[in-house]
N, CA, C and O atoms as a GROMACS GRO file, in nm:
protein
  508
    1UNK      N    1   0.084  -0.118   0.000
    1UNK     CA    2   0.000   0.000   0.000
    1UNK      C    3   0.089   0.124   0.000
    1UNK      O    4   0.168   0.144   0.092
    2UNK      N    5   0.080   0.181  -0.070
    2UNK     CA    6   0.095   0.336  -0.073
    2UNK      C    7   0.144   0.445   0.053
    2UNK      O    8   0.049   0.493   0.115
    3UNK      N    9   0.236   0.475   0.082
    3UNK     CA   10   0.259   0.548   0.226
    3UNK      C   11   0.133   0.616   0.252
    3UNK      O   12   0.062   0.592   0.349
    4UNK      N   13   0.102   0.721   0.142
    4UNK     CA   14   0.017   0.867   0.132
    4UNK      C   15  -0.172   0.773   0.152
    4UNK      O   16  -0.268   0.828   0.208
    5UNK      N   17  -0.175   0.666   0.105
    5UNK     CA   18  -0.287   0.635   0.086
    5UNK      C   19  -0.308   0.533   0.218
    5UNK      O   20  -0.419   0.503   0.264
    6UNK      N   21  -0.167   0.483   0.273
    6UNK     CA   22  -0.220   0.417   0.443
    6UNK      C   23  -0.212   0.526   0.553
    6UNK      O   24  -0.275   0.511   0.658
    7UNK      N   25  -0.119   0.658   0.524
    7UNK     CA   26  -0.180   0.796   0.601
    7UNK      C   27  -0.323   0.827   0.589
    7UNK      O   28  -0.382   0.867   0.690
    8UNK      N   29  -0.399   0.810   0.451
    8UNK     CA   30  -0.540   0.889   0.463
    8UNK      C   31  -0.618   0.808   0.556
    8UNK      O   32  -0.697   0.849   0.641
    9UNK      N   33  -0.573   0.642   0.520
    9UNK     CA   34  -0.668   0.521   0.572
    9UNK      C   35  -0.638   0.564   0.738
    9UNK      O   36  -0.741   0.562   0.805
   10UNK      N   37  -0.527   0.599   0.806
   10UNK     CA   38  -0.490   0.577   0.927
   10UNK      C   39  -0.583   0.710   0.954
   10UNK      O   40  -0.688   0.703   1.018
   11UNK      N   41  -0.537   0.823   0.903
   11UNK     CA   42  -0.647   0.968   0.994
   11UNK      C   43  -0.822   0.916   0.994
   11UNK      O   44  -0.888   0.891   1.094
   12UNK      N   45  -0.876   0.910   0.831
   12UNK     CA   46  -1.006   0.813   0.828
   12UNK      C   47  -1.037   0.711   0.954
   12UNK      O   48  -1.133   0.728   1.030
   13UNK      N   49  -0.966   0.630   0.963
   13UNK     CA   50  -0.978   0.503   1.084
   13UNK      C   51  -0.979   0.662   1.216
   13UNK      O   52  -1.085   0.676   1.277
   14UNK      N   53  -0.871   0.758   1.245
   14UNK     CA   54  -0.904   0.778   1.378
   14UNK      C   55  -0.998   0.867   1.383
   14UNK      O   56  -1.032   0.903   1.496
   15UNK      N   57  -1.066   0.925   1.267
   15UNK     CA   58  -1.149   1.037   1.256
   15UNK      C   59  -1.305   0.938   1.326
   15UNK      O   60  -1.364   0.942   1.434
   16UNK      N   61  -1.320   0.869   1.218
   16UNK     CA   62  -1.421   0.779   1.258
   16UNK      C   63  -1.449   0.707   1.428
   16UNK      O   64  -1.555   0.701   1.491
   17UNK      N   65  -1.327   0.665   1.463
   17UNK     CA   66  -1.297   0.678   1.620
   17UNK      C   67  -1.326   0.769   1.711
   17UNK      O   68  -1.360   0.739   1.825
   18UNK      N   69  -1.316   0.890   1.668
   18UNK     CA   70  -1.329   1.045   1.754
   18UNK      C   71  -1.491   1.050   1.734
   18UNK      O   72  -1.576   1.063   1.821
   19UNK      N   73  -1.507   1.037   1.585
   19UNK     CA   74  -1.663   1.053   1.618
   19UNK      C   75  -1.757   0.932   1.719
   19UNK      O   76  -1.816   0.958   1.823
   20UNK      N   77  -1.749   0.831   1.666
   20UNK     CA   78  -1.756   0.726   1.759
   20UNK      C   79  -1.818   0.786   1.914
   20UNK      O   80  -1.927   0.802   1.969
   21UNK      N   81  -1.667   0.809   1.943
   21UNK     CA   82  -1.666   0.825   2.141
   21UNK      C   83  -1.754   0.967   2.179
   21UNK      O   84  -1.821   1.000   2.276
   22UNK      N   85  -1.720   1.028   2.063
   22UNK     CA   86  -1.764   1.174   2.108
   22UNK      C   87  -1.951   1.174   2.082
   22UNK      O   88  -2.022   1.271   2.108
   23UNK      N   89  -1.988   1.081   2.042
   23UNK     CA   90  -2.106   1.035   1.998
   23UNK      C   91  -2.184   0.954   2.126
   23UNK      O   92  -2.300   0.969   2.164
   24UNK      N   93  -2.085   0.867   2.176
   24UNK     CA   94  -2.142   0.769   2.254
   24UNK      C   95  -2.085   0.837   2.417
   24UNK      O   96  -2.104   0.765   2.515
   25UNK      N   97  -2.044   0.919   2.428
   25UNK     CA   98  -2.006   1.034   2.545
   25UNK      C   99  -2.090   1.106   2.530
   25UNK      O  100  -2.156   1.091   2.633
   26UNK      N  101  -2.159   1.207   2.449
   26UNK     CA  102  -2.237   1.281   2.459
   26UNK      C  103  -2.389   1.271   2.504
   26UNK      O  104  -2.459   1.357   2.557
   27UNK      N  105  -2.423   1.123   2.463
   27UNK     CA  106  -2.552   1.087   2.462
   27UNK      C  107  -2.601   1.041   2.600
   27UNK      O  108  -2.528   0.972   2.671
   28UNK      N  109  -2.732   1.079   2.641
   28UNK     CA  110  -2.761   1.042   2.795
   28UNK      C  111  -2.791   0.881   2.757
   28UNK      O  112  -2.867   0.857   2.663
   29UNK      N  113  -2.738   0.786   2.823
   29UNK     CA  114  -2.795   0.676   2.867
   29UNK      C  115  -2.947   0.652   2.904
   29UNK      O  116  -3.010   0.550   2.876
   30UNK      N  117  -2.997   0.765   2.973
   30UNK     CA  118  -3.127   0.708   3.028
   30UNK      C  119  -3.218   0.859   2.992
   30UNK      O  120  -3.172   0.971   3.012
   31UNK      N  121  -3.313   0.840   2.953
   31UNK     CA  122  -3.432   0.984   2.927
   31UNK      C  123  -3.556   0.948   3.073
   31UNK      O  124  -3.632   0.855   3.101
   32UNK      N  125  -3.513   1.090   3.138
   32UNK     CA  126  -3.611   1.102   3.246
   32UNK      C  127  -3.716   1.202   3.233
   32UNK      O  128  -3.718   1.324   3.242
   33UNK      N  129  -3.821   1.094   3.204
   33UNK     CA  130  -3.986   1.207   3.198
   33UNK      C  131  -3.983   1.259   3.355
   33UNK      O  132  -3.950   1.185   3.447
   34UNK      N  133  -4.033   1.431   3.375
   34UNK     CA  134  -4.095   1.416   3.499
   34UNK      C  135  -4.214   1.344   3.526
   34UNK      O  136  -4.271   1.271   3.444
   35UNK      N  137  -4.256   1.368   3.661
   35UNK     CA  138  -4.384   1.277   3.679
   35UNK      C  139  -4.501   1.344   3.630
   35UNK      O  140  -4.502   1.467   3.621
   36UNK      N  141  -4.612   1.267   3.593
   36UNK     CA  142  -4.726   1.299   3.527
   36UNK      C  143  -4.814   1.450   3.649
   36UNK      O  144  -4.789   1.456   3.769
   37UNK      N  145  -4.891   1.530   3.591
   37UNK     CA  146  -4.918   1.623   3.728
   37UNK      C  147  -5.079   1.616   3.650
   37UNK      O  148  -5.098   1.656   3.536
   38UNK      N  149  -5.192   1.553   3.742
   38UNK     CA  150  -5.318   1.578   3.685
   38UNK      C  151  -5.344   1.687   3.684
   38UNK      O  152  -5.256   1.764   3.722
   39UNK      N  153  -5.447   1.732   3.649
   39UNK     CA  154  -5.520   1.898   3.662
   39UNK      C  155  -5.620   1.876   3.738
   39UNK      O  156  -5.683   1.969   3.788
   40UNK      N  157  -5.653   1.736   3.759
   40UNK     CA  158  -5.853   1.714   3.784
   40UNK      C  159  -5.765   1.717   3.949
   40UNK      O  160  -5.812   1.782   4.042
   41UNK      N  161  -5.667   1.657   3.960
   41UNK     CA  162  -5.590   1.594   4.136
   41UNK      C  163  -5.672   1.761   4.215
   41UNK      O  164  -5.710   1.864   4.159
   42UNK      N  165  -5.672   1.730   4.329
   42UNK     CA  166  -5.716   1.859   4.433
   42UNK      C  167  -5.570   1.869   4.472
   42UNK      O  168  -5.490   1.776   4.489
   43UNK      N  169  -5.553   1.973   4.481
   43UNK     CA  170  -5.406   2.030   4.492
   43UNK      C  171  -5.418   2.096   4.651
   43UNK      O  172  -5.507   2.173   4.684
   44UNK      N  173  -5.313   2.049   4.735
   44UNK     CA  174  -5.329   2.082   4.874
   44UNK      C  175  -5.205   2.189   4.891
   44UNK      O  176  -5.094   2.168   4.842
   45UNK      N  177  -5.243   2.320   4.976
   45UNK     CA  178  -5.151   2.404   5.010
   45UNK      C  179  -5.048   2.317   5.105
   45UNK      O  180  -4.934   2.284   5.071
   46UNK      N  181  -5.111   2.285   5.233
   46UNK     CA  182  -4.996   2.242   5.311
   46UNK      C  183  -4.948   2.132   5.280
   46UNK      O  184  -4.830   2.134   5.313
   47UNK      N  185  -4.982   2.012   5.222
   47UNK     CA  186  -4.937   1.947   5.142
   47UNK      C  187  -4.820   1.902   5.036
   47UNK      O  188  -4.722   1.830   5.055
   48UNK      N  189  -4.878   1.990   4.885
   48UNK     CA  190  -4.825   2.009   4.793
   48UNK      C  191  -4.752   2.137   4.752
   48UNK      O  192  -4.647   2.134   4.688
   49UNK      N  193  -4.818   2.259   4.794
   49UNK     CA  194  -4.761   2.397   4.763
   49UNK      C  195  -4.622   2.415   4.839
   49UNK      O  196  -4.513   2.434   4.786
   50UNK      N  197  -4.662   2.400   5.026
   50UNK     CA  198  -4.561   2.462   5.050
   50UNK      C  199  -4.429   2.414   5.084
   50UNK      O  200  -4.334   2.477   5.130
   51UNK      N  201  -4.446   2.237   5.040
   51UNK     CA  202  -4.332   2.181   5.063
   51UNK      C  203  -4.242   2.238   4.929
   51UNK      O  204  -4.121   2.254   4.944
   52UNK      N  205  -4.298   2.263   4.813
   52UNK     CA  206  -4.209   2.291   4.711
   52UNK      C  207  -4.158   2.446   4.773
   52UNK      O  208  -4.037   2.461   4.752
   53UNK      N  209  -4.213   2.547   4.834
   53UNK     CA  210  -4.127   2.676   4.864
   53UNK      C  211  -4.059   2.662   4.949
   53UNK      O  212  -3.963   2.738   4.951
   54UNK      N  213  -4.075   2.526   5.097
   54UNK     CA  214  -3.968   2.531   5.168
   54UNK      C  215  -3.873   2.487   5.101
   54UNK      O  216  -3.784   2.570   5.118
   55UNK      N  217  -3.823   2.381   5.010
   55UNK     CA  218  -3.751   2.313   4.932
   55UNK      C  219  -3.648   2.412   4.882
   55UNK      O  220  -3.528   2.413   4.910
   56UNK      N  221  -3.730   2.516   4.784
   56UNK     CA  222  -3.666   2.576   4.677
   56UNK      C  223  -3.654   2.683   4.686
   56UNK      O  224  -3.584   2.734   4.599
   57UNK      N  225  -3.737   2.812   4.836
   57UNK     CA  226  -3.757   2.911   4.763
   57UNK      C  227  -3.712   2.968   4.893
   57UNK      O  228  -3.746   3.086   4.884
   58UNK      N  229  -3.675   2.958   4.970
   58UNK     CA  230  -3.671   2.966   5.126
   58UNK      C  231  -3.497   2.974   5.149
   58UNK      O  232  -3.434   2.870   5.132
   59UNK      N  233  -3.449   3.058   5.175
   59UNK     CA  234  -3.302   3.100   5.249
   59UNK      C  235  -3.288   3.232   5.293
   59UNK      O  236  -3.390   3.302   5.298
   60UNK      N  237  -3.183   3.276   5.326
   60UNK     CA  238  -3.165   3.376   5.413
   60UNK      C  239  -3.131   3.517   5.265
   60UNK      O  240  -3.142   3.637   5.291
   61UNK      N  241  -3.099   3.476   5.151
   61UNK     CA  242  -3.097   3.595   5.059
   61UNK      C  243  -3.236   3.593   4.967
   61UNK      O  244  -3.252   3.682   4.884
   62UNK      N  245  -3.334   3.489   4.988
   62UNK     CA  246  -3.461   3.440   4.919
   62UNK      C  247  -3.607   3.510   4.986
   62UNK      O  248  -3.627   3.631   4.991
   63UNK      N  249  -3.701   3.405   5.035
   63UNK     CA  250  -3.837   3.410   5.040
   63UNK      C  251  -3.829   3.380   5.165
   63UNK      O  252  -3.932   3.314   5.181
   64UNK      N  253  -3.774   3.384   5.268
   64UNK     CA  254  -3.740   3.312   5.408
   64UNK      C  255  -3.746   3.435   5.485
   64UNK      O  256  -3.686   3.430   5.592
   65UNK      N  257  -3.819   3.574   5.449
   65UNK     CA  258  -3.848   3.664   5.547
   65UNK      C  259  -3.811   3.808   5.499
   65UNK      O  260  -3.880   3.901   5.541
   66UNK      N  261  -3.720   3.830   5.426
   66UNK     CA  262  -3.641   3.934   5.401
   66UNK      C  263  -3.724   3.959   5.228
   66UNK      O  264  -3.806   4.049   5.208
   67UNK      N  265  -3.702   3.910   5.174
   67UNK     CA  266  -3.826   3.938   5.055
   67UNK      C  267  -3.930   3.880   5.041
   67UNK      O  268  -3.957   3.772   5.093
   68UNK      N  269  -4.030   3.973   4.940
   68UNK     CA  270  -4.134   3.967   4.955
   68UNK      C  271  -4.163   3.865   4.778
   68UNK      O  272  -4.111   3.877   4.667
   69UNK      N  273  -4.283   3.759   4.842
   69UNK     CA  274  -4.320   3.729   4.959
   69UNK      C  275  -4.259   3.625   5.036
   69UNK      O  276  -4.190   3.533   4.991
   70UNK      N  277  -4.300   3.653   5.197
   70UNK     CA  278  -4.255   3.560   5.272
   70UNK      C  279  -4.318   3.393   5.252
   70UNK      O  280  -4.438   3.368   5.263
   71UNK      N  281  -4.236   3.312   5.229
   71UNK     CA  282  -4.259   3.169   5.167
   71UNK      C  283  -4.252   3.069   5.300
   71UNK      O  284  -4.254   2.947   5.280
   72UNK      N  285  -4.242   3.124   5.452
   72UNK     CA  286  -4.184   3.017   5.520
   72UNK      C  287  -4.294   2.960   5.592
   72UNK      O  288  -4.369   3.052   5.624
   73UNK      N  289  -4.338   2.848   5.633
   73UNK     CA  290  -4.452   2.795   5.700
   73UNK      C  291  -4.503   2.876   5.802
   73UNK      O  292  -4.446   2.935   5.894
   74UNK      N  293  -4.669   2.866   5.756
   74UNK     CA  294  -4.728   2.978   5.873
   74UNK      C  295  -4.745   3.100   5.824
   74UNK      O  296  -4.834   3.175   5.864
   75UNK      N  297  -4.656   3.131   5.731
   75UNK     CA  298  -4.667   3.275   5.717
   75UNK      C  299  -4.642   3.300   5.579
   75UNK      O  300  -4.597   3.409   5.545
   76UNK      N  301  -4.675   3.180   5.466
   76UNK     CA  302  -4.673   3.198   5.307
   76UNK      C  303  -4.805   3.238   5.283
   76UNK      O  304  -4.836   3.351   5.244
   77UNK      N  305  -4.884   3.146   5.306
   77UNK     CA  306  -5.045   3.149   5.242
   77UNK      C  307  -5.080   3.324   5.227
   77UNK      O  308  -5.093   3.390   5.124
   78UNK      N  309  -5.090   3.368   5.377
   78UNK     CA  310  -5.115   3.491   5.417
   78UNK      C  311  -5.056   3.595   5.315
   78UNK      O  312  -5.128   3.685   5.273
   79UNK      N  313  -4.889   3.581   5.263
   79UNK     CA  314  -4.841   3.662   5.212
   79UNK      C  315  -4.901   3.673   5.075
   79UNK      O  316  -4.928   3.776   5.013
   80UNK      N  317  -4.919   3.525   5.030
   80UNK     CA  318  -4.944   3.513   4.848
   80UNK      C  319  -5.091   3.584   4.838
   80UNK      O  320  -5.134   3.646   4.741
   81UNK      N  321  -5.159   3.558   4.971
   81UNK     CA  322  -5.291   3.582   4.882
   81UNK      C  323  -5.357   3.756   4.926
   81UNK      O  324  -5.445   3.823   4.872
   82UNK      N  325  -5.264   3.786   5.050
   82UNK     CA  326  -5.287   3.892   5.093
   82UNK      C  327  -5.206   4.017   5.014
   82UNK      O  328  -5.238   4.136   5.008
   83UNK      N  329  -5.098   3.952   4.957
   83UNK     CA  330  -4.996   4.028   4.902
   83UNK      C  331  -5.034   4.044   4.761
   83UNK      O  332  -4.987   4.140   4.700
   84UNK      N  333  -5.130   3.944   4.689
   84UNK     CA  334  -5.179   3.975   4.530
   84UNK      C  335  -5.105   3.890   4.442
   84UNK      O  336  -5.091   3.919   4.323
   85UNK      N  337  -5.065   3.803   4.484
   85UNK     CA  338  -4.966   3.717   4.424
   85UNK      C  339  -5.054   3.595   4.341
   85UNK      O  340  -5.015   3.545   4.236
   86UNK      N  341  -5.180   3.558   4.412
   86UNK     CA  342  -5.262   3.473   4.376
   86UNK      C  343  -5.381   3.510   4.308
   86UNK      O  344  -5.458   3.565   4.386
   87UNK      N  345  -5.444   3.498   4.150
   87UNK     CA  346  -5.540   3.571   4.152
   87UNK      C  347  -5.547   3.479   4.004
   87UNK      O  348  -5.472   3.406   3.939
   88UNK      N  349  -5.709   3.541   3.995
   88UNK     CA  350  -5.770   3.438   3.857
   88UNK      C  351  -5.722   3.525   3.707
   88UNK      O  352  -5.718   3.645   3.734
   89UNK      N  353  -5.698   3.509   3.612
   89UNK     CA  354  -5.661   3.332   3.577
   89UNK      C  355  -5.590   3.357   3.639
   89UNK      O  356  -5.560   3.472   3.672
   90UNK      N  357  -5.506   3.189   3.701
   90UNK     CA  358  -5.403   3.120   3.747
   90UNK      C  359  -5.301   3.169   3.636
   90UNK      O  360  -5.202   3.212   3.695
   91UNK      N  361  -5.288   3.178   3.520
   91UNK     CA  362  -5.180   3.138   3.405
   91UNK      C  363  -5.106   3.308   3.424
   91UNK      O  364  -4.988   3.331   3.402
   92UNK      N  365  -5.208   3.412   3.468
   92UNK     CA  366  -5.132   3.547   3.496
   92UNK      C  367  -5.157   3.559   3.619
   92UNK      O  368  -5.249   3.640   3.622
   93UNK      N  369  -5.129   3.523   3.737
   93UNK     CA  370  -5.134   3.531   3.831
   93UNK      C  371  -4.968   3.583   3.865
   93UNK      O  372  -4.888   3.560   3.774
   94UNK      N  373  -4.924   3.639   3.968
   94UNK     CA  374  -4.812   3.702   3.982
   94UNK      C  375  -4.682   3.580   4.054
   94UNK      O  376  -4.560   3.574   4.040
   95UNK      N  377  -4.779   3.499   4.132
   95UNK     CA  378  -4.716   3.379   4.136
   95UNK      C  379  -4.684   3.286   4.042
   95UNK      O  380  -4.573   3.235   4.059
   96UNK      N  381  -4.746   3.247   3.944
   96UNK     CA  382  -4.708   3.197   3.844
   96UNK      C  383  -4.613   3.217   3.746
   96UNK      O  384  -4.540   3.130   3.700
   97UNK      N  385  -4.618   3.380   3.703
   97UNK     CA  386  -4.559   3.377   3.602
   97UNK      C  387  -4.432   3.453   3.684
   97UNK      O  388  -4.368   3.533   3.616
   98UNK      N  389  -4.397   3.439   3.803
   98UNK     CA  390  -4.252   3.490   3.854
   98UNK      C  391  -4.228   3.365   3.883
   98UNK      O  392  -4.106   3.359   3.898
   99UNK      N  393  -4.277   3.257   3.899
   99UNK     CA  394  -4.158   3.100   3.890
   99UNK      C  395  -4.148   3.085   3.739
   99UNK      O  396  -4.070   3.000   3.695
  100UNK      N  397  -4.226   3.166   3.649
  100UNK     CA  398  -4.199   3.090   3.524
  100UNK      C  399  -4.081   3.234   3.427
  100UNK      O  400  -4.067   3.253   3.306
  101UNK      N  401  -4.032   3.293   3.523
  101UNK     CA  402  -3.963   3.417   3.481
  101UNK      C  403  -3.818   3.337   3.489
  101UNK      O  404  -3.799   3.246   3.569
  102UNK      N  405  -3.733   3.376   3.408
  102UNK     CA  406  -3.563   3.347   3.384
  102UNK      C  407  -3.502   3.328   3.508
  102UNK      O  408  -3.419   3.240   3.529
  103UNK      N  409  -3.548   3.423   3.607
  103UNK     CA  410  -3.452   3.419   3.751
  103UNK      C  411  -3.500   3.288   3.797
  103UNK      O  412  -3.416   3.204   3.826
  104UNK      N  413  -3.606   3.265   3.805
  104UNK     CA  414  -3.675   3.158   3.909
  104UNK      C  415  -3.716   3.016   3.832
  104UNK      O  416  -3.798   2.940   3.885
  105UNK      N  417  -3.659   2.988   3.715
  105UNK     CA  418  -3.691   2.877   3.657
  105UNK      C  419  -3.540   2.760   3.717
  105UNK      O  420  -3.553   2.654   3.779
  106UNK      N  421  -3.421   2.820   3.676
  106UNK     CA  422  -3.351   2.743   3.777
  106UNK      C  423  -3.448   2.660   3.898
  106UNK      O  424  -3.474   2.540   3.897
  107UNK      N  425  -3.484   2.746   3.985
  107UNK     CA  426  -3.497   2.695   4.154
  107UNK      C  427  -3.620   2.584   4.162
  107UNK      O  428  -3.640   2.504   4.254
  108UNK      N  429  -3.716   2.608   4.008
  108UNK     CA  430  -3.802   2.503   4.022
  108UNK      C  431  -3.854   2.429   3.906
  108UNK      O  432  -3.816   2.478   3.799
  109UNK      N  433  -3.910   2.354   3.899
  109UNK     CA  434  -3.895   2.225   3.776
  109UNK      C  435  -4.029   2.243   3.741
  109UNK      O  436  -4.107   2.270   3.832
  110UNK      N  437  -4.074   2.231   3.617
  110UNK     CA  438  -4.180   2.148   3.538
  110UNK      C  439  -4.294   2.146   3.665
  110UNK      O  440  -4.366   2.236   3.708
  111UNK      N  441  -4.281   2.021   3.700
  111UNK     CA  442  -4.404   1.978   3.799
  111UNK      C  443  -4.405   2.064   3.909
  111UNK      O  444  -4.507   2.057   3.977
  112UNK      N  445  -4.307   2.156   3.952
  112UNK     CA  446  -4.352   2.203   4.072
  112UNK      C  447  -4.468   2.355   4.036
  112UNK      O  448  -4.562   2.404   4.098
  113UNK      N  449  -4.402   2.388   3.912
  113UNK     CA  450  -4.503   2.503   3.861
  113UNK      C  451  -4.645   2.460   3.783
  113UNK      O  452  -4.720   2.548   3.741
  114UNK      N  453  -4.673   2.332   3.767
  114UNK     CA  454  -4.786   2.246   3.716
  114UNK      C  455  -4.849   2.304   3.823
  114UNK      O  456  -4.915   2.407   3.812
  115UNK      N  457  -4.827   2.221   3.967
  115UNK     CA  458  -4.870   2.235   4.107
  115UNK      C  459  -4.964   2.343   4.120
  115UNK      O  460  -5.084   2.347   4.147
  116UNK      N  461  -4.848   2.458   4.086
  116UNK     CA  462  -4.884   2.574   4.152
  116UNK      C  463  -5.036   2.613   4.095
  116UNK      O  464  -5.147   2.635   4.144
  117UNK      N  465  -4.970   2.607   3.949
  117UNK     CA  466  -5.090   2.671   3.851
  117UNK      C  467  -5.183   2.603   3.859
  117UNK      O  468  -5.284   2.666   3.825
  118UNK      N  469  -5.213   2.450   3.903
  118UNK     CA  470  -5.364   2.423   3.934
  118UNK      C  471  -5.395   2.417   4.034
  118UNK      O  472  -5.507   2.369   4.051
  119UNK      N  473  -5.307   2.466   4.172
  119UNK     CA  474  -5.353   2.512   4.291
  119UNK      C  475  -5.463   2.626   4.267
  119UNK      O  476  -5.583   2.631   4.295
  120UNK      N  477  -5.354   2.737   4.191
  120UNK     CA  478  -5.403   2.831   4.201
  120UNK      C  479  -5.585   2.787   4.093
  120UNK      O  480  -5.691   2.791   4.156
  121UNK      N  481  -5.586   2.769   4.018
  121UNK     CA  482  -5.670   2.710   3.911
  121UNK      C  483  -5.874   2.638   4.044
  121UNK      O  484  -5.997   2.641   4.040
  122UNK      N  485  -5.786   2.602   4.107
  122UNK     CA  486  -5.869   2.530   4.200
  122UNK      C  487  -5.913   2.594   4.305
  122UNK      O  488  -5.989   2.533   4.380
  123UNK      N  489  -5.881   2.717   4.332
  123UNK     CA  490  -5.928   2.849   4.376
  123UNK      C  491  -5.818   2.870   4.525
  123UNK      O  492  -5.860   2.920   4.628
  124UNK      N  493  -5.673   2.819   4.509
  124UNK     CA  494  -5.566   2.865   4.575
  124UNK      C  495  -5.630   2.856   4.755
  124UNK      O  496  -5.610   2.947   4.836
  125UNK      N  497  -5.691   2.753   4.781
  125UNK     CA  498  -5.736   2.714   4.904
  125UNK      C  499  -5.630   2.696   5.016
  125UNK      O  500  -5.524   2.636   4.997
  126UNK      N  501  -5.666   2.752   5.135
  126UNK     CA  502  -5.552   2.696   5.253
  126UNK      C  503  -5.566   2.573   5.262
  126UNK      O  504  -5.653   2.558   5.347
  127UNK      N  505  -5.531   2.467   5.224
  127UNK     CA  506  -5.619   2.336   5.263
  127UNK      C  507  -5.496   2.211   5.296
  127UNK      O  508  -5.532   2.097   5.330
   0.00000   0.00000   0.00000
């Protein structure tokens, strides 16, 4: 064989290699659906709502007292609904569309803003 023509075969062979790994490295192994979120489910404040704000929304530079609103048990409900945060539709409600704003999509997922929006949807009950 040819020097020039077992050089092309040898870069070919490692090109094909690079793609290969960089192919089978890149790709997730496993695809994770979140979990299904009904709309018809009754959506519970103490329950379902406010475990997701202690979780996510709650620290000492956050929703934990110092801004508004206050998110910490005991003293969320009062703020969201007294403060205007909760209101019909659900889909422009001020709670809604500030978890679904650039800053606050980080801190919470898919299903936790499902939650919210058919909390709120279900007439945002202390329950």
């Amino acid at each position: 064989m040819n020097p020039k023509a077992k050089k092309v075969k040898q870069s070919l062979v490692a090109v094909i290699l690079l793609a290969a790994f960089t192919g089978f490295t890149s790709c997730e192994k496993y695809s994770f659906l979140p979990p299904a979120v009904n709309p018809n489910e009754t959506w519970h404040f103490q329950g379902d709502i406010q475990p997701i704000f202690s979780a996510k929304c709650i620290s000492i530079s956050c929703h934990g007292g110092p801004q508004a609103p206050d998110l910490r048990p005991g003293k969320s409900y009062n703020a969201l609904t007294k403060g205007g945060y909760v209101n019909a539709p659900a889909e422009t409600s001020r709670l809604y569309v500030k978890m679904n704003s650039s800053e606050h999509l980080p801190r919470s997922t898919e299903t936790d803003r499902l939650k919210v929006l058919y909390w709120i949807q279900q007439g945002a009950l202390n329950n």
